[in-house]
C-alpha positions as a printed Julia matrix, in Angstrom:
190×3 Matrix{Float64}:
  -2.44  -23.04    5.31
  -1.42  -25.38    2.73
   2.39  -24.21    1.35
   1.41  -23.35   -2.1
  -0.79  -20.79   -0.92
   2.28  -20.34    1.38
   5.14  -20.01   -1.06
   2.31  -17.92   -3.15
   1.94  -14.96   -0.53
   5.26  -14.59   -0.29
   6.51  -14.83   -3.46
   3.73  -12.08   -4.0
   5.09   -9.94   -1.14
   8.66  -10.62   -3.0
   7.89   -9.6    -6.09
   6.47   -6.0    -4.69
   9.58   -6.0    -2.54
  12.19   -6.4    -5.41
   9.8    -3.45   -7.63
  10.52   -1.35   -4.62
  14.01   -1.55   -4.22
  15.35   -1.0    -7.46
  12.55    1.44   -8.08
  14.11    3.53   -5.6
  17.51    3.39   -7.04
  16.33    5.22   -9.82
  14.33    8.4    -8.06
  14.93   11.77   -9.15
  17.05   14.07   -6.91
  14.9    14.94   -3.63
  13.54   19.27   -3.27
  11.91   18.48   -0.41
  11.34   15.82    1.88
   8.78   14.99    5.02
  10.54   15.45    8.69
  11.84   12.66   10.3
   9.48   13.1    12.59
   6.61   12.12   10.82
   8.26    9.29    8.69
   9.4     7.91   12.32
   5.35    7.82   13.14
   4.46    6.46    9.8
   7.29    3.98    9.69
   6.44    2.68   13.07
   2.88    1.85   12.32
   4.01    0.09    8.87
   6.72   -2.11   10.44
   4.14   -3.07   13.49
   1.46   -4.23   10.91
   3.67   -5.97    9.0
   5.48   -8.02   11.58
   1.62   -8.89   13.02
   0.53   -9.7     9.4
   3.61  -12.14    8.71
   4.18  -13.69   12.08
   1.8   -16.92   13.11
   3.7   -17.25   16.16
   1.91  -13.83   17.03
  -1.3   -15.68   16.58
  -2.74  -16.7    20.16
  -5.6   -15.05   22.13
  -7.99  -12.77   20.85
  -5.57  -12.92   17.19
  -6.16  -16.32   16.46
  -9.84  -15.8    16.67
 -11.37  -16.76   13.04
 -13.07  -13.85   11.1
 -14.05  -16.19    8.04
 -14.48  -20.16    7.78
 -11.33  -21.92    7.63
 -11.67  -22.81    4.09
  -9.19  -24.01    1.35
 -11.74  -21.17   -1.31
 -11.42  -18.39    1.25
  -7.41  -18.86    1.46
  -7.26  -19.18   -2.56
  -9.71  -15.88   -2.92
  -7.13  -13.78   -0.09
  -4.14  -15.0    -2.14
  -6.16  -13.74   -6.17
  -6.83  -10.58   -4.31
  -3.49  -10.01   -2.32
  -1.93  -11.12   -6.36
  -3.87   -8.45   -7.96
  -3.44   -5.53   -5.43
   0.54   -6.34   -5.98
   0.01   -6.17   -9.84
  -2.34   -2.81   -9.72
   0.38   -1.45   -7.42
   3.51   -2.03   -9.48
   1.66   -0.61  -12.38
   1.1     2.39  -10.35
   4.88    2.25   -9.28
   5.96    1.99  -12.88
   3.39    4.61  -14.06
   4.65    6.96  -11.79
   8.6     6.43  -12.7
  11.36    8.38  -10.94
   8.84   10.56   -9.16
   8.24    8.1    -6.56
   9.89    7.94   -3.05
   8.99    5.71   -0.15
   9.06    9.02    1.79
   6.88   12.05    1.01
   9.03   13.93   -1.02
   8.96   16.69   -3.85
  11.55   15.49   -6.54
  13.54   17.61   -8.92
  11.04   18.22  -12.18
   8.2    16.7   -10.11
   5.33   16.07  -12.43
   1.44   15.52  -11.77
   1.3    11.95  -13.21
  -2.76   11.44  -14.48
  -2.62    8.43  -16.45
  -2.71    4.6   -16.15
  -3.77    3.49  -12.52
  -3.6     7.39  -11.53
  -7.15    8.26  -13.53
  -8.6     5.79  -11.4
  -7.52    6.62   -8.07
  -5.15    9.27   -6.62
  -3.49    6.97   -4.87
  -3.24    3.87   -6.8
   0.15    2.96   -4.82
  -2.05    2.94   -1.58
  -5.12    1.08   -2.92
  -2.95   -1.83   -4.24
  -1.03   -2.47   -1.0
  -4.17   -1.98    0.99
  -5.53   -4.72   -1.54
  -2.64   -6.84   -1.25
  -2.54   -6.31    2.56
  -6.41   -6.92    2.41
  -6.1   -10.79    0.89
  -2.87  -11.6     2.72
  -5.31  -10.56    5.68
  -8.25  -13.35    4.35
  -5.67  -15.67    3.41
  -4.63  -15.6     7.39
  -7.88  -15.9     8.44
  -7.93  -14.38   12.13
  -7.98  -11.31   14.05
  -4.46  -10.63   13.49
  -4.81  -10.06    9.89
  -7.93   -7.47   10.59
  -5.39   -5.67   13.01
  -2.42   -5.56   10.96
  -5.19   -4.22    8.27
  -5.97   -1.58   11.08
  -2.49   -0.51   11.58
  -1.23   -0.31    8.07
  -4.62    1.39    6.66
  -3.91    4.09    9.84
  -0.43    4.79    8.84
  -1.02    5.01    4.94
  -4.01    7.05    5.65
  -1.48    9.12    7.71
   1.14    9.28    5.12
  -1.72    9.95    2.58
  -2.8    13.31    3.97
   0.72   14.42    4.22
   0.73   13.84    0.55
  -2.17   15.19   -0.45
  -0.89   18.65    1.33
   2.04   18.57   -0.68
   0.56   17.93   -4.07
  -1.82   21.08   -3.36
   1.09   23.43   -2.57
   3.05   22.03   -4.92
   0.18   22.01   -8.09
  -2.3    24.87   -6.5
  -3.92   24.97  -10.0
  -4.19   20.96  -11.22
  -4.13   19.12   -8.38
  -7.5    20.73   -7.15
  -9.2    19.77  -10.18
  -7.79   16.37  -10.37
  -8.49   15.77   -6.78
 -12.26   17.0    -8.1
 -12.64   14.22  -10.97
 -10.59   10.75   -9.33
 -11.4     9.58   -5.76
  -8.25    8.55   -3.44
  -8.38    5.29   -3.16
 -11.33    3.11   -4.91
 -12.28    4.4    -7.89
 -15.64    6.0    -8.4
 -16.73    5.74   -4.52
 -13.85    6.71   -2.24
């Protein structure tokens, strides 16, 4: 991999980093929050994708098998899709304000948010890291990308149900109905 494409993934990775944190600065005061439990299960499969997604040195065996050509177009498509998963999910961040929490949580004045990235998909936060996760994953090229894909769809899949429990017991009458009219994750099919 060529360091452009290089200094472009993880300036890309950087930018959603540096959203994050000082997004979370600014939360509203916490009701409710998941167990530590289940944020320890979550947490784990997040920090084991992402150390096989950045690492090369984890690369040998069955991981450095190819799962596209090793070609300069394929790297520059991962990195325009890993770029626009990162910009669809900070919009989503920013759209849904002090709300957000990188646990599950219900916040203080906890609002339904509807708009912006949220009519499209339920989870807009989710589909944009998958898609950033998903190019980073091309850019790579091999088997380890696929499996740190694996790992981090399981655990936000896994935090995603949580959350989806929550919104329904905590908006019994709207988030039924919402949940009705946007899909979860890709809009119009899933």
């Amino acid at each position: 991999m060529n360091s452009i494409l290089s200094s472009g993934i993880a300036i890309t990775w950087l930018v959603l980093a540096i959203v994050w944190v000082t997004g979370a600065l600014k939360g509203k005061r916490t009701l409710k929050s998941q167990t530590t439990a289940s944020r320890s299960i979550q947490v784990a499969l997040m920090i084991a994708g992402y150390i096989l997604l950045a690492n090369q040195r984890l690369e040998y065996g069955f991981l450095a098998v190819r799962f596209v050509p090793d070609a300069e177009w394929i790297r520059i498509a991962g990195l325009l899709v890993a770029i626009a998963g990162a910009a669809f999910a900070i919009w989503a961040r920013i759209m849904l304000g002090r709300n957000w929490s990188g646990r599950i949580t219900l916040k203080v004045d906890h609002e339904l948010i509807e708009r912006g990235p949220y009519a499209l998909a339920r989870h807009p936060i989710y589909t944009g890291l998958l898609t950033t996760i998903a190019g980073t994953a091309l850019l790579v090229g091999t088997l380890r990308g696929v499996c740190a894909f694996v790992l981090l769809l399981s655990a936000i899949g896994y935090k995603m149900i949580q959350e989806e429990r929550l919104m329904e017991a905590t908006f019994p009458d709207a988030y039924p109905a919402y949940r009705r009219h946007v899909k979860a994750l890709i809009p119009w099919i899933l």
